[in-house]
PyMOL Python script that loads the backbone (N, CA, C, O; Angstrom):
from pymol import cmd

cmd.read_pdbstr("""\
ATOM      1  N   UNK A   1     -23.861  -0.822  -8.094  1.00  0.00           N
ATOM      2  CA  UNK A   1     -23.228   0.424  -8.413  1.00  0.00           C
ATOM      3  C   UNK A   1     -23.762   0.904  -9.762  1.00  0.00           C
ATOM      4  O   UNK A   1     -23.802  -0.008 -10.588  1.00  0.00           O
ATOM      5  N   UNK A   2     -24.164   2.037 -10.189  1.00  0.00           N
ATOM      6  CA  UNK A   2     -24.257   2.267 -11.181  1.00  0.00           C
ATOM      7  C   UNK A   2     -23.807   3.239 -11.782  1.00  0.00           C
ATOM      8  O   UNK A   2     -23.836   4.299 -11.156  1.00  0.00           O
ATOM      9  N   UNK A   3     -23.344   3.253 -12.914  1.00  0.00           N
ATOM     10  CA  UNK A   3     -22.699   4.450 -13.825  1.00  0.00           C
ATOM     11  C   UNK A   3     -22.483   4.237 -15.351  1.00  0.00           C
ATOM     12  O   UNK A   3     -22.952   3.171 -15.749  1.00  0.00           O
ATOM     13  N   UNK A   4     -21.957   4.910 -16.175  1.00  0.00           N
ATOM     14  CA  UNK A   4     -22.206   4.979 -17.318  1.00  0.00           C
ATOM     15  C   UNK A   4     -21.104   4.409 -17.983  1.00  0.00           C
ATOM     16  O   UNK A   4     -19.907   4.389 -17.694  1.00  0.00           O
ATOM     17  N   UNK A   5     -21.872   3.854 -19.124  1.00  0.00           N
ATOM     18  CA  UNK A   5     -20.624   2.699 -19.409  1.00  0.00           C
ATOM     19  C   UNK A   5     -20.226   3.433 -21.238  1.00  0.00           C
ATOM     20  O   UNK A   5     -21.193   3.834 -21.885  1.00  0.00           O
ATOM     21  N   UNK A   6     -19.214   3.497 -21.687  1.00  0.00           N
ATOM     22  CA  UNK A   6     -18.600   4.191 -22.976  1.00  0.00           C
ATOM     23  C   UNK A   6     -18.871   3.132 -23.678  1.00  0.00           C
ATOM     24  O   UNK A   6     -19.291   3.471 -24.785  1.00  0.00           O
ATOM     25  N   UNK A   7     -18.820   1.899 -23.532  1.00  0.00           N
ATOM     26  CA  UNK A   7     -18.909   0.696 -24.755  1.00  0.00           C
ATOM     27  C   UNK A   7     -17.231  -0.048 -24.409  1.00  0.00           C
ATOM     28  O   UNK A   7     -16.649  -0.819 -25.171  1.00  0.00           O
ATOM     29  N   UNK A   8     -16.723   0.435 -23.084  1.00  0.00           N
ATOM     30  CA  UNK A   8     -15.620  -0.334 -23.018  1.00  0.00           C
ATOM     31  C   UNK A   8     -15.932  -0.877 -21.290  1.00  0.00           C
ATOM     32  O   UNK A   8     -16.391  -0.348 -20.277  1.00  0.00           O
ATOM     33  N   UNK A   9     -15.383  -2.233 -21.668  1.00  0.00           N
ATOM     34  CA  UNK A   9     -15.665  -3.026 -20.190  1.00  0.00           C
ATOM     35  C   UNK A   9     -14.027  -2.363 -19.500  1.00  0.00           C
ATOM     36  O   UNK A   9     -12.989  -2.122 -20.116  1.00  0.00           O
ATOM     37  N   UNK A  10     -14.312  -2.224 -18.131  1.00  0.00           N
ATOM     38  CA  UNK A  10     -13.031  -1.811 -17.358  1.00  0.00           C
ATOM     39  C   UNK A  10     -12.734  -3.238 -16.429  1.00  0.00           C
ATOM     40  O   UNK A  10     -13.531  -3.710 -15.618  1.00  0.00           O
ATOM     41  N   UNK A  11     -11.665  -3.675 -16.694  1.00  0.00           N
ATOM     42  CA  UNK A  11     -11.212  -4.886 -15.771  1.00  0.00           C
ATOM     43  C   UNK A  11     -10.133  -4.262 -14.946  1.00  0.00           C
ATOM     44  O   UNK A  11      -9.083  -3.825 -15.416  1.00  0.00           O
ATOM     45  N   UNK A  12     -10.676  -4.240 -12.884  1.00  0.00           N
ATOM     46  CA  UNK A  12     -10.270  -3.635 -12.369  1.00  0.00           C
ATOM     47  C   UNK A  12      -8.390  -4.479 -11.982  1.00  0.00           C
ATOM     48  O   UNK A  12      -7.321  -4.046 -11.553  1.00  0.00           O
ATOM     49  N   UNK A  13      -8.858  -5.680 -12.401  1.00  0.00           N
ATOM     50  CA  UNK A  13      -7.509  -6.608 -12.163  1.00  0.00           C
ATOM     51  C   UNK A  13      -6.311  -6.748 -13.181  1.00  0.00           C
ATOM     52  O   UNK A  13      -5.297  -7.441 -13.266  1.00  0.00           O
ATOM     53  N   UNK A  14      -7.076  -5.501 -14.097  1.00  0.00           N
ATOM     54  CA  UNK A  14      -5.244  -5.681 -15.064  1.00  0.00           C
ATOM     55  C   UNK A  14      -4.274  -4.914 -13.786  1.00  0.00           C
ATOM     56  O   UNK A  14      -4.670  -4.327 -12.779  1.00  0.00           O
ATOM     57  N   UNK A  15      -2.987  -5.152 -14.225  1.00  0.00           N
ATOM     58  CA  UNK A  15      -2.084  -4.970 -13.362  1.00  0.00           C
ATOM     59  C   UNK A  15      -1.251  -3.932 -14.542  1.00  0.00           C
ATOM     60  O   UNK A  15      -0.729  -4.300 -15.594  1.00  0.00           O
ATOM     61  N   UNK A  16      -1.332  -2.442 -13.940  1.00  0.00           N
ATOM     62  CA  UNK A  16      -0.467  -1.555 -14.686  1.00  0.00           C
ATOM     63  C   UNK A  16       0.694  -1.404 -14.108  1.00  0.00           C
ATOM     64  O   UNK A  16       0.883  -1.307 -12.896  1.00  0.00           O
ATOM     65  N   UNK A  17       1.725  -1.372 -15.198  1.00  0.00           N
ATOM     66  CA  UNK A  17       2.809  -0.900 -14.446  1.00  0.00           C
ATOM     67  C   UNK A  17       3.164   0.514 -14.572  1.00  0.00           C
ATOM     68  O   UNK A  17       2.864   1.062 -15.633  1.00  0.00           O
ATOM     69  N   UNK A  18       3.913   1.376 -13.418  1.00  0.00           N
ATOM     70  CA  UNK A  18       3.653   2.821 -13.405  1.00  0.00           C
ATOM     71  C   UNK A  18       5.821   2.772 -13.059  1.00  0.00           C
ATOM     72  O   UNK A  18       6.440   1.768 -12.707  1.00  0.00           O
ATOM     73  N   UNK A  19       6.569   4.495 -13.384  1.00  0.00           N
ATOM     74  CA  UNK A  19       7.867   3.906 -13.277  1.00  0.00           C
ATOM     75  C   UNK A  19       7.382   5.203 -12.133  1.00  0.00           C
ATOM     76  O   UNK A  19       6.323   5.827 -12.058  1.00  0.00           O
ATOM     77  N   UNK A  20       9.036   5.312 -11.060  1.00  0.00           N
ATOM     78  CA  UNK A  20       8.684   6.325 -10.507  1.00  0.00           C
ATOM     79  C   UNK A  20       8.998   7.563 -10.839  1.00  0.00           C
ATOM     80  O   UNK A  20       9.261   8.429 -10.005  1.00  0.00           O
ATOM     81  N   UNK A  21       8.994   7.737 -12.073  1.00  0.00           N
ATOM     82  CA  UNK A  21       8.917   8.969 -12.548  1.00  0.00           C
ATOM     83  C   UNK A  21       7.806   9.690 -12.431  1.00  0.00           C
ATOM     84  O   UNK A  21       7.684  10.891 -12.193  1.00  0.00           O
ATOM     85  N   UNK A  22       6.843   8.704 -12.653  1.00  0.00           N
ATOM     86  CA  UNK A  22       5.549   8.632 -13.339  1.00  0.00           C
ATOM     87  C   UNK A  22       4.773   9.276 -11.966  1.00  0.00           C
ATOM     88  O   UNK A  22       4.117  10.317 -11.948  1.00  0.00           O
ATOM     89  N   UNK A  23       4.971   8.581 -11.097  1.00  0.00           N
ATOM     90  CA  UNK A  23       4.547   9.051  -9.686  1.00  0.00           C
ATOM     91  C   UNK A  23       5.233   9.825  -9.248  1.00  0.00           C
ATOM     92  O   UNK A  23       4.389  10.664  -8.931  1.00  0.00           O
ATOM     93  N   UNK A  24       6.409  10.348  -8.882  1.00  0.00           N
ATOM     94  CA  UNK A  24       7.157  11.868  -8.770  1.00  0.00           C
ATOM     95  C   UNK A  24       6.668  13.237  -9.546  1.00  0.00           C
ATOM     96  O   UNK A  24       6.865  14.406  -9.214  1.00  0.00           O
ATOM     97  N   UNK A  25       6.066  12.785 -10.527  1.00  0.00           N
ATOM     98  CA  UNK A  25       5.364  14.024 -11.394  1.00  0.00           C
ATOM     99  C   UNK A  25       4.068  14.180 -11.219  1.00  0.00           C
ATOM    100  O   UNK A  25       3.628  15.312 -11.014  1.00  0.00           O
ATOM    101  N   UNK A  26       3.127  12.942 -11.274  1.00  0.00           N
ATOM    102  CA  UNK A  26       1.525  12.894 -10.214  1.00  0.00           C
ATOM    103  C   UNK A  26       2.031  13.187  -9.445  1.00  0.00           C
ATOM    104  O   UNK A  26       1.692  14.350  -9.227  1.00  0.00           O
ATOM    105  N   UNK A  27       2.841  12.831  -8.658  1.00  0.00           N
ATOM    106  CA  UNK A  27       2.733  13.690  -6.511  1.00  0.00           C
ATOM    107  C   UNK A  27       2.726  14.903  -6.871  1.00  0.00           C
ATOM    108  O   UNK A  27       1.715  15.563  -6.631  1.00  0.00           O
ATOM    109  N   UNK A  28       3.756  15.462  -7.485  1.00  0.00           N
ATOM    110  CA  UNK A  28       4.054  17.066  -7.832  1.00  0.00           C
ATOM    111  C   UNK A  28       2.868  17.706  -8.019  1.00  0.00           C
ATOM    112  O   UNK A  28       2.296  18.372  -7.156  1.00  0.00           O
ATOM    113  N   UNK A  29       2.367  17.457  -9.480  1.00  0.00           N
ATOM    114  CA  UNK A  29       0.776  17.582  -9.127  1.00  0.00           C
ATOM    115  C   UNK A  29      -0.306  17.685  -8.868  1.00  0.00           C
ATOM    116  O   UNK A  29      -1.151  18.402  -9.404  1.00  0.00           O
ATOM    117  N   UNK A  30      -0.421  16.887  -7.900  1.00  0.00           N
ATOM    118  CA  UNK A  30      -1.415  16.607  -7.039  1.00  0.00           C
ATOM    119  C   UNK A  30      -1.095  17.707  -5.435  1.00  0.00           C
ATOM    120  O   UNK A  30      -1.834  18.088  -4.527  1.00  0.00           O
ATOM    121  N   UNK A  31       0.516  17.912  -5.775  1.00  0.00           N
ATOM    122  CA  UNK A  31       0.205  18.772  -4.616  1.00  0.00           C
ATOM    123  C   UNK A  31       0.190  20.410  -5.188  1.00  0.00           C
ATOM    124  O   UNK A  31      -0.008  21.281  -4.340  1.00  0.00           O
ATOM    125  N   UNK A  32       0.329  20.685  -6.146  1.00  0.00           N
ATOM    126  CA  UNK A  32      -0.096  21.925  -6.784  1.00  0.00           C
ATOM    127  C   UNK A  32      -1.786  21.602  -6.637  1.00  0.00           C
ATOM    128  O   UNK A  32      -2.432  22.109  -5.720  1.00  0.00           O
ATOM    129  N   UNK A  33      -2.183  21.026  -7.285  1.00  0.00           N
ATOM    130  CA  UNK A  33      -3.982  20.826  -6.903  1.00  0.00           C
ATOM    131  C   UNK A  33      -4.394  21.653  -5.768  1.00  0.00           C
ATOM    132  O   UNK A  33      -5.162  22.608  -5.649  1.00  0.00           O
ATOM    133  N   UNK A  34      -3.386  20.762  -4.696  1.00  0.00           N
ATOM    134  CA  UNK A  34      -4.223  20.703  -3.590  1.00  0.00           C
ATOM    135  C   UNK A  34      -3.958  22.356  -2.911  1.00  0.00           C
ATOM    136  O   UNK A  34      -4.438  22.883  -1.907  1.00  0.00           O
ATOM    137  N   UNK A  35      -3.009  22.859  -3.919  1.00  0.00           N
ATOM    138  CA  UNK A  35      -2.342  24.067  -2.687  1.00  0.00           C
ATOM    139  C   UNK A  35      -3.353  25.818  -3.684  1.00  0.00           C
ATOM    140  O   UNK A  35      -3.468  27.026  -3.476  1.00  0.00           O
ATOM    141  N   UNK A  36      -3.854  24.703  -4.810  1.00  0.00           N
ATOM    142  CA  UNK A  36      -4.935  25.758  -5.709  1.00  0.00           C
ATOM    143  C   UNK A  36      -3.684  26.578  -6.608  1.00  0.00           C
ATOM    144  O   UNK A  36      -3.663  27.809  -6.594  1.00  0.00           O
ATOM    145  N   UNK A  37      -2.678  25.808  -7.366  1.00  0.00           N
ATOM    146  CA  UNK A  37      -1.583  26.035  -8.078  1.00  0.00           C
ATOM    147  C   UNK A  37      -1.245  25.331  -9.245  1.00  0.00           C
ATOM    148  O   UNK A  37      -0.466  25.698 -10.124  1.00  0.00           O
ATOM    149  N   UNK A  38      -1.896  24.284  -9.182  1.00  0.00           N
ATOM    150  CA  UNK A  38      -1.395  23.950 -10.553  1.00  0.00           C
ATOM    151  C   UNK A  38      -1.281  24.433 -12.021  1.00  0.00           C
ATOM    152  O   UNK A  38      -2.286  24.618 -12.708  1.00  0.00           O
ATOM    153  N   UNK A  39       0.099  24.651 -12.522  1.00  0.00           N
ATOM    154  CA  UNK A  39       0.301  25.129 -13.543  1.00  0.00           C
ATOM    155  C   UNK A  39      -0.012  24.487 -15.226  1.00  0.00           C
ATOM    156  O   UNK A  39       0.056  23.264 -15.351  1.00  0.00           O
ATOM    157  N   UNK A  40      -0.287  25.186 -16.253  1.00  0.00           N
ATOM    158  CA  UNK A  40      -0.322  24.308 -17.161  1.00  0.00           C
ATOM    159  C   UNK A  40       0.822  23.356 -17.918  1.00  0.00           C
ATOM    160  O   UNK A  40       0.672  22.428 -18.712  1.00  0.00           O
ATOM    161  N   UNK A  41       2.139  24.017 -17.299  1.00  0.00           N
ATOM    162  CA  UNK A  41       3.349  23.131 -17.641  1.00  0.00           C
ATOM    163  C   UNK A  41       3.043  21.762 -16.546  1.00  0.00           C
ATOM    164  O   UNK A  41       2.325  20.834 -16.917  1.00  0.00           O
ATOM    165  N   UNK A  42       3.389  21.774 -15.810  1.00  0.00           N
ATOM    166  CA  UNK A  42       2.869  20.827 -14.991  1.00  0.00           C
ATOM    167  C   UNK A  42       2.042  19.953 -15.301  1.00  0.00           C
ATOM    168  O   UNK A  42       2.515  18.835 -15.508  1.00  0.00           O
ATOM    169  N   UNK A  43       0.807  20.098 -15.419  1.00  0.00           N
ATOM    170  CA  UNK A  43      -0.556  19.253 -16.578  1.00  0.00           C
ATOM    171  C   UNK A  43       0.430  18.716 -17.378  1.00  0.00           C
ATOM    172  O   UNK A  43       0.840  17.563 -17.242  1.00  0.00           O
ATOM    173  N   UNK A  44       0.823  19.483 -18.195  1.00  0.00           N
ATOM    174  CA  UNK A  44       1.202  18.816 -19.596  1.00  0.00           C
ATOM    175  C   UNK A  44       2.373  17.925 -19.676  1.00  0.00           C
ATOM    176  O   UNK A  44       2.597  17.172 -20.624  1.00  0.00           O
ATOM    177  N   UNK A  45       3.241  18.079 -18.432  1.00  0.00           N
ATOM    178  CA  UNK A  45       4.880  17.086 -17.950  1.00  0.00           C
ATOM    179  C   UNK A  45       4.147  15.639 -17.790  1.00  0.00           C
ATOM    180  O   UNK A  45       4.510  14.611 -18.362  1.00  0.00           O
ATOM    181  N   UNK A  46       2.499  15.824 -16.459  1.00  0.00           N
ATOM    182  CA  UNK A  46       2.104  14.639 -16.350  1.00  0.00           C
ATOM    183  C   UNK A  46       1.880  14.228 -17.731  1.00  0.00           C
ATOM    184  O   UNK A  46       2.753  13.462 -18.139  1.00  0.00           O
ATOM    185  N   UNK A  47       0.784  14.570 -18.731  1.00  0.00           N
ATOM    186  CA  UNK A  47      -0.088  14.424 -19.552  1.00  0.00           C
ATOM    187  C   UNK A  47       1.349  13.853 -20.771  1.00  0.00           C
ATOM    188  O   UNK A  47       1.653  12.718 -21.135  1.00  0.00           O
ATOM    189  N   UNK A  48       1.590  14.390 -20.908  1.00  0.00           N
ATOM    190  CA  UNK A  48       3.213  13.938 -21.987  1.00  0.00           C
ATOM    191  C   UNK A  48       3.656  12.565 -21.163  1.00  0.00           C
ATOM    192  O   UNK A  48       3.247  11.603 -21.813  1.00  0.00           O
ATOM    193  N   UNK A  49       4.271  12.183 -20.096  1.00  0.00           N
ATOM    194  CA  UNK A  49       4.776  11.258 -19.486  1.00  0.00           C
ATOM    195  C   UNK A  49       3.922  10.270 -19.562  1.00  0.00           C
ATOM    196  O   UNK A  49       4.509   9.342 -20.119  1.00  0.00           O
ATOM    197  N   UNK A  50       2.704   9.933 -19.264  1.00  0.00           N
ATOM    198  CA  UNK A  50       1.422   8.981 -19.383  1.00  0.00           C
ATOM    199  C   UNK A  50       1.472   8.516 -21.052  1.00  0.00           C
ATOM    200  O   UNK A  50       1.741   7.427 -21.559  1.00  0.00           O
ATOM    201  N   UNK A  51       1.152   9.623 -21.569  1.00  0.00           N
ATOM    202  CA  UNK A  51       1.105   9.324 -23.366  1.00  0.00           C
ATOM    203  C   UNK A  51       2.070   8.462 -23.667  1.00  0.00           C
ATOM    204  O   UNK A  51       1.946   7.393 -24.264  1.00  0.00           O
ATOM    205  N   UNK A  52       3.587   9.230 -22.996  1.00  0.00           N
ATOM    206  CA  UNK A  52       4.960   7.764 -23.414  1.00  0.00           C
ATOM    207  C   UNK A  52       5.333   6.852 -22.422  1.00  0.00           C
ATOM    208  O   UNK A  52       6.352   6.249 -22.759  1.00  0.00           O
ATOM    209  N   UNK A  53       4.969   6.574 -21.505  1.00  0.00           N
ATOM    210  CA  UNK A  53       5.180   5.339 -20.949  1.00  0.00           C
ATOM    211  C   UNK A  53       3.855   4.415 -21.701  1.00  0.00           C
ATOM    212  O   UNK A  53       4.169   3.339 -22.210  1.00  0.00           O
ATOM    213  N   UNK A  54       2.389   4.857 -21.755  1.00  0.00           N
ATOM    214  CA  UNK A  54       1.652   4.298 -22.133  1.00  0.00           C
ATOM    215  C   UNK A  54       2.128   3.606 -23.485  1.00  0.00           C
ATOM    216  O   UNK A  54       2.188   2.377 -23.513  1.00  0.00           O
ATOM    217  N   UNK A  55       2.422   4.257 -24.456  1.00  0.00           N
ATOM    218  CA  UNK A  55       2.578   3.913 -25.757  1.00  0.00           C
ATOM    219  C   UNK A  55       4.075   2.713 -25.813  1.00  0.00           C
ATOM    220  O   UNK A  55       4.092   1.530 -26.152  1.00  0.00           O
ATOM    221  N   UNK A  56       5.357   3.730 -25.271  1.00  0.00           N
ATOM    222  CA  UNK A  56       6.465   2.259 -24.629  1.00  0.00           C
ATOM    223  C   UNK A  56       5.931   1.215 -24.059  1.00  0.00           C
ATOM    224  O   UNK A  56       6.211   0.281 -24.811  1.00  0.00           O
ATOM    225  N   UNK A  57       5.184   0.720 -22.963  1.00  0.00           N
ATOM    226  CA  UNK A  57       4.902  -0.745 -22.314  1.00  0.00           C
ATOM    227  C   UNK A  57       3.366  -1.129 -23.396  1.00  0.00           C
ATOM    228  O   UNK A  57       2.836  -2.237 -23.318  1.00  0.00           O
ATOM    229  N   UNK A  58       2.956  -0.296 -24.119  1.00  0.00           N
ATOM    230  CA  UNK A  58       1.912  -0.938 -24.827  1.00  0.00           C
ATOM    231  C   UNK A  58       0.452  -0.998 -23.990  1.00  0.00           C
ATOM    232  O   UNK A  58      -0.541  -1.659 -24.294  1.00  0.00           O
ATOM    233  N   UNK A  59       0.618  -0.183 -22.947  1.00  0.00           N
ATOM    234  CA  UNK A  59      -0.610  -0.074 -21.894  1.00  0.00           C
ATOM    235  C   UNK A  59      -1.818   0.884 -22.263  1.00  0.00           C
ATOM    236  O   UNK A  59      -1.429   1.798 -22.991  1.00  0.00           O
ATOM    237  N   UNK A  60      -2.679   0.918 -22.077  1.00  0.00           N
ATOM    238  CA  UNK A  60      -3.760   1.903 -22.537  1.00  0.00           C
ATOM    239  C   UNK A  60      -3.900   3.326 -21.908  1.00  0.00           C
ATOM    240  O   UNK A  60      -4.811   3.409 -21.084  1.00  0.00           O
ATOM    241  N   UNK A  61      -3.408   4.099 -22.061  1.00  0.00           N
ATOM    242  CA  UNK A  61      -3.571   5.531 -21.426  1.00  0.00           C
ATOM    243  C   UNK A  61      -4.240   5.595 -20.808  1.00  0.00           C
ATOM    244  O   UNK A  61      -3.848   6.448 -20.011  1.00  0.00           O
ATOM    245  N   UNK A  62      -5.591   5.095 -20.381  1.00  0.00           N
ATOM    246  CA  UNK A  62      -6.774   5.780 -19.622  1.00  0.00           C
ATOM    247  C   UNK A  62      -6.047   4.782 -18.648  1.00  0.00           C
ATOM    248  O   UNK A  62      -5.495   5.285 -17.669  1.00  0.00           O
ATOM    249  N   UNK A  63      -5.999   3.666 -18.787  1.00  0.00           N
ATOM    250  CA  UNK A  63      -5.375   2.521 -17.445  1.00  0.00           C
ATOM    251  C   UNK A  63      -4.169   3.354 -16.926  1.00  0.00           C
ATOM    252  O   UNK A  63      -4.121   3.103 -15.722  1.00  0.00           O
ATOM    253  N   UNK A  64      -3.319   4.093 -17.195  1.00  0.00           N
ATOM    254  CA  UNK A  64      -1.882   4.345 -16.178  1.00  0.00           C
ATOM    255  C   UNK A  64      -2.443   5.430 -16.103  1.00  0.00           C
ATOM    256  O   UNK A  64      -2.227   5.565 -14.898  1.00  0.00           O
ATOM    257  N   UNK A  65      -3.343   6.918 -16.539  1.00  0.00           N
ATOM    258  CA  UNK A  65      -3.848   7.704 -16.411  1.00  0.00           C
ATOM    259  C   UNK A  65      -4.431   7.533 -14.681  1.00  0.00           C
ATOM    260  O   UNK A  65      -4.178   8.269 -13.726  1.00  0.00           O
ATOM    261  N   UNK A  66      -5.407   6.100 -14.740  1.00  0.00           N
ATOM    262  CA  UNK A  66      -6.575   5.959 -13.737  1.00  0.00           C
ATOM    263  C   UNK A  66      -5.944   5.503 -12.599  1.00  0.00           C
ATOM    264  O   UNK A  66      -6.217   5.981 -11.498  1.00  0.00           O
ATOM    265  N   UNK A  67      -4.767   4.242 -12.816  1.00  0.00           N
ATOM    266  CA  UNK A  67      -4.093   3.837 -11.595  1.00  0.00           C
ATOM    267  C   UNK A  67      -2.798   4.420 -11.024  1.00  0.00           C
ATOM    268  O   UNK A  67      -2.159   3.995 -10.061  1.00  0.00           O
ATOM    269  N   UNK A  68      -2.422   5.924 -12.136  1.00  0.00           N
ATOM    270  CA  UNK A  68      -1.406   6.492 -11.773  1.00  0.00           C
ATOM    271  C   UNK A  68      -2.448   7.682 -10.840  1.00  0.00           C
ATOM    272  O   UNK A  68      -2.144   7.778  -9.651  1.00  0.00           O
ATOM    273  N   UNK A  69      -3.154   8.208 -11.134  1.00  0.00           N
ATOM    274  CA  UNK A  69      -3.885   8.711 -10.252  1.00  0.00           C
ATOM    275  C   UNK A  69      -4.392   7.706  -8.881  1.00  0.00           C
ATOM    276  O   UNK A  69      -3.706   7.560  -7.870  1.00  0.00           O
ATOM    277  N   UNK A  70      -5.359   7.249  -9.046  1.00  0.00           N
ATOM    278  CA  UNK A  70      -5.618   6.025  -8.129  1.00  0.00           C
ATOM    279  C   UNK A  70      -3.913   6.080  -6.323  1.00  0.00           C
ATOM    280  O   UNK A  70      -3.728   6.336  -5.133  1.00  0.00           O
ATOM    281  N   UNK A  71      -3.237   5.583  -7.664  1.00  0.00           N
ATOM    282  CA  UNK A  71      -2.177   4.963  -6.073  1.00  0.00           C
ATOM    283  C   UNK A  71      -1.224   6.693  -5.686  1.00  0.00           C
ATOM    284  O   UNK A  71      -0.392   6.630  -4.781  1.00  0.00           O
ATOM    285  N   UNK A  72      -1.348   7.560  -6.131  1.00  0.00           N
ATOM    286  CA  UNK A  72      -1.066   8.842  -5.667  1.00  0.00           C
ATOM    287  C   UNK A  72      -1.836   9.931  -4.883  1.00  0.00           C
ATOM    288  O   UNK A  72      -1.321  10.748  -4.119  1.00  0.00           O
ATOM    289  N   UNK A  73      -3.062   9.827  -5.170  1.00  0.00           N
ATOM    290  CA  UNK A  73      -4.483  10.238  -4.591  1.00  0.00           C
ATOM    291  C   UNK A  73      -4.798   9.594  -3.031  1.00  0.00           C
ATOM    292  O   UNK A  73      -5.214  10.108  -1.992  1.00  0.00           O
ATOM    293  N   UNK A  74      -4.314   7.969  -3.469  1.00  0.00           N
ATOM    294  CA  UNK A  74      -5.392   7.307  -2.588  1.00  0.00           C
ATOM    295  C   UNK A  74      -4.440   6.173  -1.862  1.00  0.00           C
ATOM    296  O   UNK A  74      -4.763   5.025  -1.557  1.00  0.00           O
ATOM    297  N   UNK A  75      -3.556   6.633  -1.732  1.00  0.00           N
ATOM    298  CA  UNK A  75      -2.392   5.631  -1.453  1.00  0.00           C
ATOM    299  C   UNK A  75      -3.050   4.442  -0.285  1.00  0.00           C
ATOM    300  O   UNK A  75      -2.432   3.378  -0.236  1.00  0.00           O
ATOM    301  N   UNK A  76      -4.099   4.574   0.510  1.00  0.00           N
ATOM    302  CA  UNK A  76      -4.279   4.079   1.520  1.00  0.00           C
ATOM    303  C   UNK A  76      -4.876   2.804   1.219  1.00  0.00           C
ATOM    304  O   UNK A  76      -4.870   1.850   1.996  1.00  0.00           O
ATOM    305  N   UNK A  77      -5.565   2.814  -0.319  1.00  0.00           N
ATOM    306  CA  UNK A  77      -6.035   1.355  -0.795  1.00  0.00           C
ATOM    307  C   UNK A  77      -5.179   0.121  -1.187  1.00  0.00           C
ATOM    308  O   UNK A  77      -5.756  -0.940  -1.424  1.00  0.00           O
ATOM    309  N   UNK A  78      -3.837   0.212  -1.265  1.00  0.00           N
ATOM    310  CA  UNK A  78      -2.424  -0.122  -1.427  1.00  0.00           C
ATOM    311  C   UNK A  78      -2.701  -0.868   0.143  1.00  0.00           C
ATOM    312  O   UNK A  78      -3.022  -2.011   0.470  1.00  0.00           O
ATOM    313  N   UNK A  79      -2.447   0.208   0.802  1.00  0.00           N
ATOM    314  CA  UNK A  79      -2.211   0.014   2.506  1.00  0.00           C
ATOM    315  C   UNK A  79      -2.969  -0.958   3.356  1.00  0.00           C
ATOM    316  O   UNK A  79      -2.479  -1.389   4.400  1.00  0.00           O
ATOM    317  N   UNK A  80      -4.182  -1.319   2.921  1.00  0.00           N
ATOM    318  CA  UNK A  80      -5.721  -1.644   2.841  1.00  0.00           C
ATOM    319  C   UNK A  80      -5.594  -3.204   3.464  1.00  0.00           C
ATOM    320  O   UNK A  80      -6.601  -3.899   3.599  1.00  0.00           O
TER     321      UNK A  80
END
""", "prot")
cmd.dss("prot")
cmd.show_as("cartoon", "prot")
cmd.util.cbc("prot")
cmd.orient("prot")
């Protein structure tokens, strides 16, 4: 596989934890995306919620960012 690496290794086996808030506001989201609606309040409910759960459990933003996207997007790799 190849792609571009920032100077940070990604370990696909940390285990994030996500609440379901977190995913009630990605679904929301994701279905504004999809319907060619998404608002900038919206963006910013997800984008705010990620910042403080990230910073509360001590998790890295881009990690609940990637696997809060990930299992809302792609639910079927869960399913797998």
């Amino acid at each position: 596989m190849r792609g571009i690496r920032l100077g940070r290794s990604y370990d696909p086996v940390v285990a994030v934890e996500l609440t379901d808030e977190l995913i009630e506001l990605e679904s929301a989201a994701w279905a504004e995306i999809q319907a060619g609606a998404l608002t900038v309040e919206t963006a910013e409910a997800v984008q705010a919620a990620i910042r403080a759960h990230a910073e509360a459990t001590g998790q890295s933003r881009l990690d609940v960012e990637t696997e809060l996207k990930r299992r809302v997007r792609h639910p079927e790799i869960d399913e797998g």
